[in-house]
C-alpha positions as CSV (number, residue, x, y, z in Angstrom):
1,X,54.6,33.7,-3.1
2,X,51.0,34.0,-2.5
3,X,49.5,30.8,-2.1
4,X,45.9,30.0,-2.9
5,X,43.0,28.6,0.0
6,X,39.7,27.1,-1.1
7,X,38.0,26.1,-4.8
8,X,37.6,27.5,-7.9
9,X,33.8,27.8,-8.9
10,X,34.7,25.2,-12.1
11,X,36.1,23.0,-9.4
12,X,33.0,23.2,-7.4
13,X,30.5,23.1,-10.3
14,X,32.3,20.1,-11.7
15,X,32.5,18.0,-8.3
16,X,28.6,19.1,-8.0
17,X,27.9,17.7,-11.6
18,X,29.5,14.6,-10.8
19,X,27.3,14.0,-8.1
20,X,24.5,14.4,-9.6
21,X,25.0,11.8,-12.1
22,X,26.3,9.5,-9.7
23,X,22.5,10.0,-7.7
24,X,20.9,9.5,-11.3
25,X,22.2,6.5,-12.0
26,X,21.3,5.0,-8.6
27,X,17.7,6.6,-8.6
28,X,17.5,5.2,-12.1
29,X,18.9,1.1,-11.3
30,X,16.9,1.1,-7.9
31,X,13.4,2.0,-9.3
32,X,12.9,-1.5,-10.7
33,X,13.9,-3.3,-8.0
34,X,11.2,-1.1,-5.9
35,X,8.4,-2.4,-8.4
36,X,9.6,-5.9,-8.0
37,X,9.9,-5.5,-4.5
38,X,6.2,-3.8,-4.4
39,X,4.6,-7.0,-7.1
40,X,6.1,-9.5,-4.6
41,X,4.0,-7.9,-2.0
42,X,1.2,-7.9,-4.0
43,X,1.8,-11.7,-4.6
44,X,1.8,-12.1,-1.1
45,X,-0.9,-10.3,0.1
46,X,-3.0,-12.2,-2.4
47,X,-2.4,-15.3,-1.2
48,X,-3.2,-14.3,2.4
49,X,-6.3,-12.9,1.1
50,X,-7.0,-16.5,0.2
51,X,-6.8,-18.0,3.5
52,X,-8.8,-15.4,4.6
53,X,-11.2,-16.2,2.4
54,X,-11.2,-20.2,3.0
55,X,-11.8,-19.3,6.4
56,X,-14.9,-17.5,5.8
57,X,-16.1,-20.0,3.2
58,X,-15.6,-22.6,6.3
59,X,-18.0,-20.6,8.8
60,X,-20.3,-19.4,5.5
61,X,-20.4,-22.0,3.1
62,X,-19.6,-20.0,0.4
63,X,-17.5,-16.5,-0.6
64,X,-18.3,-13.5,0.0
65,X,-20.5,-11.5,-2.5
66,X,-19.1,-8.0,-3.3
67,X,-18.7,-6.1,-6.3
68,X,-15.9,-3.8,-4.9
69,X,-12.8,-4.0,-2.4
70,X,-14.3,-1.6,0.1
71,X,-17.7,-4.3,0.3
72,X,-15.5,-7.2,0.0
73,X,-13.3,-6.0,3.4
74,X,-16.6,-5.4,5.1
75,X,-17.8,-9.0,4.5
76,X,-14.5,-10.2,5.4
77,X,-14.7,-8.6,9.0
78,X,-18.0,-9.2,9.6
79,X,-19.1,-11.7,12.2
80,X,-20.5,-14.5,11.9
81,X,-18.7,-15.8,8.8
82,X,-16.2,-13.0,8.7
83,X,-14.0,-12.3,11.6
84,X,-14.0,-8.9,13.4
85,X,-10.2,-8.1,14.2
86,X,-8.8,-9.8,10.7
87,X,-6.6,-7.2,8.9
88,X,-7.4,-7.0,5.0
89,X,-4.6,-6.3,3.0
90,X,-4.9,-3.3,0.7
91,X,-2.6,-2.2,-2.7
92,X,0.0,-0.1,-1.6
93,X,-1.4,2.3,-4.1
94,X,-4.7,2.8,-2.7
95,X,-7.3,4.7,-2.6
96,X,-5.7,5.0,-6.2
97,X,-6.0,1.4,-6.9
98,X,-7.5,-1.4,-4.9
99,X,-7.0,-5.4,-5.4
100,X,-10.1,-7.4,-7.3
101,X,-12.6,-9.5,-6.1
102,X,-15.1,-11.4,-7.9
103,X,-17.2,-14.7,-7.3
104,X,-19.7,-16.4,-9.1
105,X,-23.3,-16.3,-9.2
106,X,-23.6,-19.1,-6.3
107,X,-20.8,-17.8,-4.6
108,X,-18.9,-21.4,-4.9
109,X,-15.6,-19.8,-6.5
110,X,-14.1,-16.6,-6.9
111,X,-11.1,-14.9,-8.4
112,X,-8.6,-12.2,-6.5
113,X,-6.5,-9.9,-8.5
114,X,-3.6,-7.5,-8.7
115,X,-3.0,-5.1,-10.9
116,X,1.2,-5.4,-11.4
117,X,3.7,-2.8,-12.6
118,X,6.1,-5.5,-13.9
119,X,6.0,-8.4,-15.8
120,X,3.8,-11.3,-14.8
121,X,5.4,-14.9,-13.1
122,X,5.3,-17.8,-15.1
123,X,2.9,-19.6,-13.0
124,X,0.6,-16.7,-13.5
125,X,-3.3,-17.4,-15.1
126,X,-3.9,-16.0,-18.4
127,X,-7.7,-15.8,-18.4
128,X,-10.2,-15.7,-15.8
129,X,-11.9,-18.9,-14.9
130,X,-15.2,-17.4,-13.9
131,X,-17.8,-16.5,-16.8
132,X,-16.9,-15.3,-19.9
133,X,-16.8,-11.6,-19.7
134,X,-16.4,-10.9,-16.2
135,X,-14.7,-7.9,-14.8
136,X,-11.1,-9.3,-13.5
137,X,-8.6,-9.2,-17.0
138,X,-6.5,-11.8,-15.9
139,X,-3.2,-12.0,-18.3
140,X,-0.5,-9.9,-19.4
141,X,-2.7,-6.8,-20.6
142,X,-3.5,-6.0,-23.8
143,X,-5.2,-3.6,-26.0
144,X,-7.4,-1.5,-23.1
145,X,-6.1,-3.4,-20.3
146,X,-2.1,-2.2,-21.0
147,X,-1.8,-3.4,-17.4
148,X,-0.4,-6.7,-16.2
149,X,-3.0,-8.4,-13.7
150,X,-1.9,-11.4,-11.5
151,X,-5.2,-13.3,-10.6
152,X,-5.4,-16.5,-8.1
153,X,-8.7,-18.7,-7.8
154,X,-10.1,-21.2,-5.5
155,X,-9.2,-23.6,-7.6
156,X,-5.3,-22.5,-6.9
C-alpha cells in the first residue's frame, strides 16, 4: 500500500477560499462600527471644543473670530484669552477635512461643526442658528451638501 502525505492543491485552494470569505465578511460587519466609533469621537471632541471656547469667552468676552480651523486653533492658544498649552482637537481625517467654526458678527455666539459619515443623533440641530446663509450646513445633507453635519451652539 502506498499511503499518501500532505494536500491536494483543490484541498488547499478550497481551505484558502474559505478564508477569504470568512475575512470579508468580518472586514465587511466591522467597517460600520469603525464609523460609529469615529462620529462618536467627533461628538466628543465637539463638545470639548466648547468648554474650550467658554473659557476663552470668560477671559475675552466674546468668541473667537476665525474663518477657518487652522485661525480658529491659533486664537484658541493664544494668550491672553486663549491658553498656550490647550490641545485643540482635530478630525481624524485631517488635513483632508477639518471641524467648523463660525461666530457672529459681534462675536456673542458661534456654531461648531462636524462633518459625519453616519447618520445624525436625534438630538442633533437641523439648521444653523446664526444668519441666514452662513457657511456651516447644519442637518442631514441634502442636495450639494450629501454629507451629514452635526453642529452645537452656545446656546447648547
Amino acid at each position: 500500500m502506498h499511503s499518501r502525505k500532505g494536500f491536494t492543491l483543490i484541498e488547499i485552494l478550497v481551505v484558502v477560499a474559505i478564508i477569504a470569505i470568512l475575512a470579508s465578511i468580518v472586514v465587511y460587519g466591522v467597517g460600520p462600527a469603525q464609523k460609529k466609533a469615529r462620529d462618536a469621537r467627533r461628538l466628543s471632541d465637539l463638545h470639548g471644543v466648547q468648554t474650550l471656547l467658554e473659557v476663552y469667552h470668560q477671559n475675552a468676552g466674546k468668541y473667537p473670530a476665525a474663518s477657518d480651523w487652522a485661525t480658529f486653533t491659533t486664537a484658541m492658544t493664544t494668550p491672553p484669552a486663549g491658553t498656550a498649552n490647550t490641545k485643540v482637537p482635530d478630525d481624524q481625517r485631517a488635513p483632508a477635512k477639518h471641524y467648523l467654526y463660525e461666530t457672529d458678527a459681534t462675536q456673542s455666539d458661534y456654531v461648531l461643526g462636524a462633518e459625519l459619515e453616519g447618520q445624525l443623533p436625534s438630538t442633533a440641530l437641523t439648521t444653523n442658528p446664526l444668519t441666514p446663509g452662513s457657511g456651516i450646513p447644519c442637518g442631514p445633507g441634502s442636495g450639494n451638501q450629501p454629507v451629514a453635519t452635526y453642529c452645537v451652539t452656545s446656546n447648547q
